[in-house]
PDB file of N, CA, C and O in Angstrom:
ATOM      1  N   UNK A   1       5.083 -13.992 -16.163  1.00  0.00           N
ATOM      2  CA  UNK A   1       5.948 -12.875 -16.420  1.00  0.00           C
ATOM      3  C   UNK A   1       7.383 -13.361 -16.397  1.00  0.00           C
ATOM      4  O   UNK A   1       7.537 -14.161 -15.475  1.00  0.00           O
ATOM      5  N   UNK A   2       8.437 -13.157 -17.069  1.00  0.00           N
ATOM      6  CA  UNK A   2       9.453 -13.633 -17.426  1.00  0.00           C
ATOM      7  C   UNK A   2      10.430 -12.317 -16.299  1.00  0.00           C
ATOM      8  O   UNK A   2      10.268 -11.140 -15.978  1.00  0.00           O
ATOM      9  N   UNK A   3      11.532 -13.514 -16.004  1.00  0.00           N
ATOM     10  CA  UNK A   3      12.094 -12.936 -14.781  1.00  0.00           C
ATOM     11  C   UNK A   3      13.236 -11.902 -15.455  1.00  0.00           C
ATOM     12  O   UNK A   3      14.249 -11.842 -14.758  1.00  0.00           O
ATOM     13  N   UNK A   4      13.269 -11.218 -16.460  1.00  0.00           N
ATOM     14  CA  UNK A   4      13.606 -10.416 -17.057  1.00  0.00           C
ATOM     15  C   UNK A   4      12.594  -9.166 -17.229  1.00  0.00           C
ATOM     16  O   UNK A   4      11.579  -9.082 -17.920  1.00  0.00           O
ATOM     17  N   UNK A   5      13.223  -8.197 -16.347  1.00  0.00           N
ATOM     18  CA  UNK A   5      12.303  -6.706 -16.559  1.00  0.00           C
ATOM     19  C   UNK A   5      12.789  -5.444 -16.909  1.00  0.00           C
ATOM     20  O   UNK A   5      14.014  -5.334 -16.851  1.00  0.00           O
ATOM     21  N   UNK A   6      11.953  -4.160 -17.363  1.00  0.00           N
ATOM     22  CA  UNK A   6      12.781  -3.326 -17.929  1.00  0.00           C
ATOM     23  C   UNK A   6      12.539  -2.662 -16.664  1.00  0.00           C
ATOM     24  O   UNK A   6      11.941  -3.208 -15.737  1.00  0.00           O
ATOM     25  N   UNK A   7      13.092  -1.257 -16.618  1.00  0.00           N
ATOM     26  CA  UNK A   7      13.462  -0.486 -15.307  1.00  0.00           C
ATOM     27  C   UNK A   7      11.877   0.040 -15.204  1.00  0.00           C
ATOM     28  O   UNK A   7      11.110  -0.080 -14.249  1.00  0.00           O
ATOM     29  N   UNK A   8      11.693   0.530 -16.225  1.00  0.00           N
ATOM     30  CA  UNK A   8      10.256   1.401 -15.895  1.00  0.00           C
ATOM     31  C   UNK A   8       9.118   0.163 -15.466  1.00  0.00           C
ATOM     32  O   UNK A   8       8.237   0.393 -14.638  1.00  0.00           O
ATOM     33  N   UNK A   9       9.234  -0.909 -16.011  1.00  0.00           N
ATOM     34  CA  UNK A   9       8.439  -1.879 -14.936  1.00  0.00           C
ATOM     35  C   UNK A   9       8.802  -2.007 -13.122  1.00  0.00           C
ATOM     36  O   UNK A   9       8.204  -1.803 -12.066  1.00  0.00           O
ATOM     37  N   UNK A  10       9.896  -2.382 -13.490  1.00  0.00           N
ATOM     38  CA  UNK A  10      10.430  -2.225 -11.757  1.00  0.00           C
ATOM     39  C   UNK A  10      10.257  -1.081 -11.053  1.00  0.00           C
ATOM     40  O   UNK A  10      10.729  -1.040  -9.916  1.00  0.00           O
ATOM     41  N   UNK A  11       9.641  -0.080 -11.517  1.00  0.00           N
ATOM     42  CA  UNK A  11       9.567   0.934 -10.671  1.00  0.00           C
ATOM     43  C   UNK A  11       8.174   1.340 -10.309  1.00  0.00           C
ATOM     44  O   UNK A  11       7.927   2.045  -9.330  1.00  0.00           O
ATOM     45  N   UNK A  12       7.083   0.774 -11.301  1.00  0.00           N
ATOM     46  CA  UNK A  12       5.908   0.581 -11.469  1.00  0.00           C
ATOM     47  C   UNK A  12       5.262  -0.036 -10.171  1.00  0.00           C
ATOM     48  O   UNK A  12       4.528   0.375  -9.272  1.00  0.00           O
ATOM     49  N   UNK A  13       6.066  -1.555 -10.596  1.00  0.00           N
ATOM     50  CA  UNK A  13       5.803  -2.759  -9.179  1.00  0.00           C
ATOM     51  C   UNK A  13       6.401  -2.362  -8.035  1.00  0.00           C
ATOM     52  O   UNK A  13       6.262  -2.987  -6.983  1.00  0.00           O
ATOM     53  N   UNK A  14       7.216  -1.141  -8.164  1.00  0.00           N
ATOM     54  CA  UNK A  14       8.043  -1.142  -6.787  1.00  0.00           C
ATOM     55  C   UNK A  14       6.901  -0.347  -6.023  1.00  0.00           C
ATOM     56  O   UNK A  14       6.364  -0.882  -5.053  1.00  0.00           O
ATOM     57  N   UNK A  15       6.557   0.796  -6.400  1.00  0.00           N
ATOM     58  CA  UNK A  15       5.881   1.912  -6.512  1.00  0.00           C
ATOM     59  C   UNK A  15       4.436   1.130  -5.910  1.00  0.00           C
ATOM     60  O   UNK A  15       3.837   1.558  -4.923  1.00  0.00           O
ATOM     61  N   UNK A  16       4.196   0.457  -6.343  1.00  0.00           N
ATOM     62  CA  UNK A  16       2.585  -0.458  -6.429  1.00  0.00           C
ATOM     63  C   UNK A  16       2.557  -1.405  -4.720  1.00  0.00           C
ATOM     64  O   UNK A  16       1.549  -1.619  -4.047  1.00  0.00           O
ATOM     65  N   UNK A  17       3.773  -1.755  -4.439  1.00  0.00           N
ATOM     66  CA  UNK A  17       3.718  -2.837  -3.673  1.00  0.00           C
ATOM     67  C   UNK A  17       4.285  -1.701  -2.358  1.00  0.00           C
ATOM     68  O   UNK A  17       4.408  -2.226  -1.251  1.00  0.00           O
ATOM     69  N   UNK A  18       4.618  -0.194  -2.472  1.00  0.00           N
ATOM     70  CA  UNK A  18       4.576   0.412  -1.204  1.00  0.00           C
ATOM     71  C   UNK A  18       3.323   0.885  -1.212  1.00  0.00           C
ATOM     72  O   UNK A  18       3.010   1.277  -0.088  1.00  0.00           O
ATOM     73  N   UNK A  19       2.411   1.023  -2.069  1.00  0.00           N
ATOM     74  CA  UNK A  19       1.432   1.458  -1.917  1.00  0.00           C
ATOM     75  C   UNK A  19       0.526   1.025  -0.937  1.00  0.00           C
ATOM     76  O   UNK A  19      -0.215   1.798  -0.331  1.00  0.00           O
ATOM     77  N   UNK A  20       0.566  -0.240  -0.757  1.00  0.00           N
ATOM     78  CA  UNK A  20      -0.280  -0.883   0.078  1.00  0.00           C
ATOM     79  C   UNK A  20      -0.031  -1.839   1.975  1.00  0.00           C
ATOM     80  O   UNK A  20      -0.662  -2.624   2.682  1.00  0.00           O
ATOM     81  N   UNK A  21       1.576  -0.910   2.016  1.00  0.00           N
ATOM     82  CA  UNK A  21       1.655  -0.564   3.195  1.00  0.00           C
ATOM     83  C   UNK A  21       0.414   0.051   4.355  1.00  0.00           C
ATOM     84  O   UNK A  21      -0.688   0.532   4.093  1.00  0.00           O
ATOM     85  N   UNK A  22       0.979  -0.143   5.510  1.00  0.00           N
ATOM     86  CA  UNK A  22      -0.275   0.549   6.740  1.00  0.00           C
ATOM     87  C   UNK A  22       0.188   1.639   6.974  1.00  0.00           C
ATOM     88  O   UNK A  22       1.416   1.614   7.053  1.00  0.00           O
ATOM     89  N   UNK A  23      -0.595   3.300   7.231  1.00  0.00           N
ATOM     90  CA  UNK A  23      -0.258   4.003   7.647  1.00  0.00           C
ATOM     91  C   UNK A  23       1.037   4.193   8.846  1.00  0.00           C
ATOM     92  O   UNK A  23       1.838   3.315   9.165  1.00  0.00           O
ATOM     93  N   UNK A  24       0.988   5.229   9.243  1.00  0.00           N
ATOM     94  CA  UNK A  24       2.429   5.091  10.293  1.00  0.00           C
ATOM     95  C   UNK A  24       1.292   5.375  11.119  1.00  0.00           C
ATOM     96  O   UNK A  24       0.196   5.848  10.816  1.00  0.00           O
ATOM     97  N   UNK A  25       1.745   5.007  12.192  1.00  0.00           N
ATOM     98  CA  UNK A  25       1.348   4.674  13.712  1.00  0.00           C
ATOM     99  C   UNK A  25       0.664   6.040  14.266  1.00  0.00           C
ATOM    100  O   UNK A  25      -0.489   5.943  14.688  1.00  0.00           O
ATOM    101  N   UNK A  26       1.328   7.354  14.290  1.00  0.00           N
ATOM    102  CA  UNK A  26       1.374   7.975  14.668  1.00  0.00           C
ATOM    103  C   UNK A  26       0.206   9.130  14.113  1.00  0.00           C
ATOM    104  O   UNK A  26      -0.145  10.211  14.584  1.00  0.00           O
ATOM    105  N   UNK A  27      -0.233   8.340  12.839  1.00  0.00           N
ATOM    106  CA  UNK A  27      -1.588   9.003  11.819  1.00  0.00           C
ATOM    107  C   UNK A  27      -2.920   8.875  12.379  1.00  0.00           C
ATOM    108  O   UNK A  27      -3.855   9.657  12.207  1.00  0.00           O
ATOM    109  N   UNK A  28      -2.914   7.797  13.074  1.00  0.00           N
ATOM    110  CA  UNK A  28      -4.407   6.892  13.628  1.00  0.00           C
ATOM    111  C   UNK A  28      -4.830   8.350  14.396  1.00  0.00           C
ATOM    112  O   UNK A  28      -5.664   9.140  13.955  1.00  0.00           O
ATOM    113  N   UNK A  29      -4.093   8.503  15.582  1.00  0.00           N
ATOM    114  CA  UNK A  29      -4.571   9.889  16.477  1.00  0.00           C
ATOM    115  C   UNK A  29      -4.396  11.094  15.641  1.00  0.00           C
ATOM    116  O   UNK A  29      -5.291  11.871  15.975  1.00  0.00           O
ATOM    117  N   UNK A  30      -3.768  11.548  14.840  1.00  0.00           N
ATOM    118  CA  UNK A  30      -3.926  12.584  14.652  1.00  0.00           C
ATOM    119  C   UNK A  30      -5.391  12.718  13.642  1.00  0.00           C
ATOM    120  O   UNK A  30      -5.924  13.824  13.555  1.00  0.00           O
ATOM    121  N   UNK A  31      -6.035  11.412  12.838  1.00  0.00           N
ATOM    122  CA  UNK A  31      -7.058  11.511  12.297  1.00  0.00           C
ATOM    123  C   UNK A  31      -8.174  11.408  12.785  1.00  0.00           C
ATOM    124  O   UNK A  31      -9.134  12.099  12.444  1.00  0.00           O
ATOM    125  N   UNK A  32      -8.194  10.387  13.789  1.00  0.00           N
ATOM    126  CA  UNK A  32      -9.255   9.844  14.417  1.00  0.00           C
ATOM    127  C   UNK A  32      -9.595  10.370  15.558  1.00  0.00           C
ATOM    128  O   UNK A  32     -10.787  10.550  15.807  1.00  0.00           O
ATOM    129  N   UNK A  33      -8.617  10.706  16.445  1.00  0.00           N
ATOM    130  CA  UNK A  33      -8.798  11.297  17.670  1.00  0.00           C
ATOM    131  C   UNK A  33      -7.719  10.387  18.801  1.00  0.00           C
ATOM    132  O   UNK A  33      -7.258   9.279  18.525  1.00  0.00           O
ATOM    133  N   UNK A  34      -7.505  10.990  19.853  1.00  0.00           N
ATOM    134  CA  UNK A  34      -6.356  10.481  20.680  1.00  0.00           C
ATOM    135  C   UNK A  34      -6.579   8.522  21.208  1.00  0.00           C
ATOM    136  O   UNK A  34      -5.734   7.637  21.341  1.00  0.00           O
ATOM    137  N   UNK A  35      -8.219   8.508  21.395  1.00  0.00           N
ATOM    138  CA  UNK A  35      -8.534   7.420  22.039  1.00  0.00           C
ATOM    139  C   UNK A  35      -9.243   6.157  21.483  1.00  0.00           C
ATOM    140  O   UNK A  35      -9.971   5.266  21.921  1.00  0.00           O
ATOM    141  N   UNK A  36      -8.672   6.516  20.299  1.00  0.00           N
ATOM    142  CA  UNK A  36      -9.867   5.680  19.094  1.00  0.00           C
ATOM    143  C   UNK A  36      -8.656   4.202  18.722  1.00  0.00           C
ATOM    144  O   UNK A  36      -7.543   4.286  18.202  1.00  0.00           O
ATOM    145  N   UNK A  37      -9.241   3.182  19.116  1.00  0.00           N
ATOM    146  CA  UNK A  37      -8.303   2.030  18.619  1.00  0.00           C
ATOM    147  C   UNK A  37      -8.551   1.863  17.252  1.00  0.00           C
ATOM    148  O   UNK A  37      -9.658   1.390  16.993  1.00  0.00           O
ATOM    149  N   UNK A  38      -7.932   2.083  16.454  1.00  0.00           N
ATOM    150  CA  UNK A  38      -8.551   2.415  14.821  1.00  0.00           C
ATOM    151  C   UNK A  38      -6.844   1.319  14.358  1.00  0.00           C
ATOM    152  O   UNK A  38      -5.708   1.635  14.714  1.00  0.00           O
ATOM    153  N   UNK A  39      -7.051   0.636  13.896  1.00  0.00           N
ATOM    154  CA  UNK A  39      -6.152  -0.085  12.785  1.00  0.00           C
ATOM    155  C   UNK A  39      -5.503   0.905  11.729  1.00  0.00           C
ATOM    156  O   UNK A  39      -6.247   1.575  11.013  1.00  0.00           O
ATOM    157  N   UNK A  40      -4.024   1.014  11.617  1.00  0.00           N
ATOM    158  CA  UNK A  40      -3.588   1.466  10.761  1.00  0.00           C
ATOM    159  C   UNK A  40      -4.022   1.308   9.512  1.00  0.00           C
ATOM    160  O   UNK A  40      -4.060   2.376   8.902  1.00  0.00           O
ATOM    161  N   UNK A  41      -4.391   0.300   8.850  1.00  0.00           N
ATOM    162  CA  UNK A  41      -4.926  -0.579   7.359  1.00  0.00           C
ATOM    163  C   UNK A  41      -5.636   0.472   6.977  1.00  0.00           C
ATOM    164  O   UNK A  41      -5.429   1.102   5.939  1.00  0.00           O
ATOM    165  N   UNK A  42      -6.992   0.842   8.254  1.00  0.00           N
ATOM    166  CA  UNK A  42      -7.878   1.430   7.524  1.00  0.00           C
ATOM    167  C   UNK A  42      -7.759   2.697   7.114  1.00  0.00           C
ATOM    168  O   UNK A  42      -8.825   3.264   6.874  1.00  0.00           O
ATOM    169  N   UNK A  43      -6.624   3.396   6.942  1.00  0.00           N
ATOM    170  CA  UNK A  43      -6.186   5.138   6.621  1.00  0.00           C
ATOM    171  C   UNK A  43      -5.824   4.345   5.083  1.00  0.00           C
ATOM    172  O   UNK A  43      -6.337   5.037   4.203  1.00  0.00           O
ATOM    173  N   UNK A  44      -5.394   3.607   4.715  1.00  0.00           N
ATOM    174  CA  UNK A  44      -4.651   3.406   3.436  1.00  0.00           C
ATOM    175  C   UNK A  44      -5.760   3.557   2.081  1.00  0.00           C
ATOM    176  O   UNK A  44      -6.871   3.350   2.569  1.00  0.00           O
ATOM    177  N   UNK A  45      -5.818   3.662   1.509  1.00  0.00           N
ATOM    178  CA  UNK A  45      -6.911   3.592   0.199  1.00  0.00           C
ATOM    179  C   UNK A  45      -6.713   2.539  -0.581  1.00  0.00           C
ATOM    180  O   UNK A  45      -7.621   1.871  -1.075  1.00  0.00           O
ATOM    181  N   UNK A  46      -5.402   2.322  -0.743  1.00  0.00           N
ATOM    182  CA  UNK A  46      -4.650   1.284  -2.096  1.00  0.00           C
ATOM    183  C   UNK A  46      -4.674  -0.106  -1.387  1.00  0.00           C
ATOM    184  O   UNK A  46      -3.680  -0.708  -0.982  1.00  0.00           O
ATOM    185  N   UNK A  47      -6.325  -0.628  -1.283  1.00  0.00           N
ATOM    186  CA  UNK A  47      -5.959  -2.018  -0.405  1.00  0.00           C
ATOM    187  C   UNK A  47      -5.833  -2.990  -1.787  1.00  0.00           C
ATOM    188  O   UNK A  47      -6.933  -3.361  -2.197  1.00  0.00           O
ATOM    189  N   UNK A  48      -4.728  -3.437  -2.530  1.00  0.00           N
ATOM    190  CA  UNK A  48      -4.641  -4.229  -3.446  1.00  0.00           C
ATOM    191  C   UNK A  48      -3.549  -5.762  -2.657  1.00  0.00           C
ATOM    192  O   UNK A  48      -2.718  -5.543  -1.776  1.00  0.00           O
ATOM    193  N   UNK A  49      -3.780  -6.987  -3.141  1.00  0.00           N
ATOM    194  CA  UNK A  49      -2.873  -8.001  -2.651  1.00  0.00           C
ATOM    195  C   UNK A  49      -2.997  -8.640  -4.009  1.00  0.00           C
ATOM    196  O   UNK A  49      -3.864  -8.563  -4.880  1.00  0.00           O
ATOM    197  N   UNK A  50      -1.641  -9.420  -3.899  1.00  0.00           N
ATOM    198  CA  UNK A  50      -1.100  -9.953  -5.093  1.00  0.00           C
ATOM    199  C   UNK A  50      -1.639 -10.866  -5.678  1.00  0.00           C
ATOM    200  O   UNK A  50      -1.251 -11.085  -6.826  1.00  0.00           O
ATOM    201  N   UNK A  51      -2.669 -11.681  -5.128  1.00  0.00           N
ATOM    202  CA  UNK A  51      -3.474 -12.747  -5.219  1.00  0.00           C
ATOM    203  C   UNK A  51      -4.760 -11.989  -6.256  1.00  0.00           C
ATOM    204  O   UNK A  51      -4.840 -12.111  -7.478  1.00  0.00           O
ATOM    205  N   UNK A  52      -5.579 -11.293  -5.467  1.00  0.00           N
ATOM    206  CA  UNK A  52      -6.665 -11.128  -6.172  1.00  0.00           C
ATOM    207  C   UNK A  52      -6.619  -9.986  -7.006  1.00  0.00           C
ATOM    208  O   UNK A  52      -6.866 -10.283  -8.175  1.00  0.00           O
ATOM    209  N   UNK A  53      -6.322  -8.419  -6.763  1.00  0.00           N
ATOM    210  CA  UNK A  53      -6.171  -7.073  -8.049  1.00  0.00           C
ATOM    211  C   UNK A  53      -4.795  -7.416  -8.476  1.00  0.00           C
ATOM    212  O   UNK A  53      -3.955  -7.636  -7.603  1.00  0.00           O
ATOM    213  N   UNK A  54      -4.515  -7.476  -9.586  1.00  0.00           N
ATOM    214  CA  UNK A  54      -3.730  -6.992 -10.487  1.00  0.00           C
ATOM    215  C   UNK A  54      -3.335  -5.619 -10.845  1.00  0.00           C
ATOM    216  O   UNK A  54      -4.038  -4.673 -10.489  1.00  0.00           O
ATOM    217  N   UNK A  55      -2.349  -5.462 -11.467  1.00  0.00           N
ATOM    218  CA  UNK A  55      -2.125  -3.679 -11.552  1.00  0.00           C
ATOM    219  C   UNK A  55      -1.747  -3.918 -13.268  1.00  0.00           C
ATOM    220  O   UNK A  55      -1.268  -4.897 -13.841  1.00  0.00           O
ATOM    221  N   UNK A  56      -2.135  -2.739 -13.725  1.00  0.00           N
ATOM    222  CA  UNK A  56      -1.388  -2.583 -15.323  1.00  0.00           C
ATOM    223  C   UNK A  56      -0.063  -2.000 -15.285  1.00  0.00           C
ATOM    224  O   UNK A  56       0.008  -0.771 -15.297  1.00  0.00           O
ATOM    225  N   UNK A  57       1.364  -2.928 -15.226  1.00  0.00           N
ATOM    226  CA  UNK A  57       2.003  -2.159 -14.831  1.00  0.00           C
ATOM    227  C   UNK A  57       2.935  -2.045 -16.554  1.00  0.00           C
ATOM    228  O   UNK A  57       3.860  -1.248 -16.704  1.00  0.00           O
TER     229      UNK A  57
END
Protein backbone atom coordinates (compact mmCIF):
# COMPACT_ATOMS: atom_id res chain seq x y z
CA UNK A 1 0.00 0.00 0.00
CA UNK A 2 1.58 3.23 -0.96
CA UNK A 3 2.14 5.68 1.89
CA UNK A 4 -0.16 8.06 0.20
CA UNK A 5 -3.95 7.82 1.33
CA UNK A 6 -7.22 9.36 0.64
CA UNK A 7 -9.25 10.55 3.78
CA UNK A 8 -12.07 8.08 3.40
CA UNK A 9 -9.36 5.32 3.64
CA UNK A 10 -7.92 6.81 6.79
CA UNK A 11 -10.97 6.76 8.41
CA UNK A 12 -11.85 3.25 7.38
CA UNK A 13 -8.36 1.98 9.00
CA UNK A 14 -8.82 4.33 11.76
CA UNK A 15 -12.29 3.10 12.49
CA UNK A 16 -11.02 -0.72 11.97
CA UNK A 17 -7.99 -0.58 14.28
CA UNK A 18 -10.38 0.90 17.36
CA UNK A 19 -12.41 -1.73 16.70
CA UNK A 20 -10.39 -4.23 18.14
CA UNK A 21 -9.60 -2.60 21.35
CA UNK A 22 -10.63 -4.49 24.94
CA UNK A 23 -13.72 -3.59 26.48
CA UNK A 24 -13.51 -0.99 29.41
CA UNK A 25 -12.87 -2.48 32.64
CA UNK A 26 -15.81 -1.62 34.20
CA UNK A 27 -18.13 -3.87 31.45
CA UNK A 28 -16.67 -7.34 32.69
CA UNK A 29 -19.07 -6.94 36.04
CA UNK A 30 -21.72 -5.38 34.79
CA UNK A 31 -22.02 -8.43 32.13
CA UNK A 32 -20.75 -11.21 33.79
CA UNK A 33 -21.45 -10.69 37.28
CA UNK A 34 -19.46 -8.90 40.19
CA UNK A 35 -16.99 -11.97 40.85
CA UNK A 36 -16.24 -13.44 37.57
CA UNK A 37 -12.42 -12.93 36.49
CA UNK A 38 -13.49 -12.67 32.82
CA UNK A 39 -10.76 -10.88 30.47
CA UNK A 40 -11.80 -7.80 28.90
CA UNK A 41 -10.84 -9.31 25.12
CA UNK A 42 -13.57 -11.57 25.51
CA UNK A 43 -16.71 -8.82 25.41
CA UNK A 44 -15.16 -7.53 22.03
CA UNK A 45 -16.53 -9.31 18.78
CA UNK A 46 -14.08 -7.57 16.20
CA UNK A 47 -11.08 -9.92 17.18
CA UNK A 48 -9.11 -8.98 13.84
CA UNK A 49 -4.91 -8.43 14.00
CA UNK A 50 -2.95 -7.04 11.32
CA UNK A 51 -1.04 -10.08 10.56
CA UNK A 52 -3.67 -12.57 9.78
CA UNK A 53 -7.65 -10.77 8.72
CA UNK A 54 -7.41 -8.18 6.46
CA UNK A 55 -10.23 -5.60 6.12
CA UNK A 56 -11.67 -4.21 2.66
CA UNK A 57 -10.98 -0.91 3.38
Amino acid sequence: MGSNKTSGKKIRLAKAGKQTRWAPFWLVPKIFGRMKGVHPSRINRHKRHWKKSKIRA
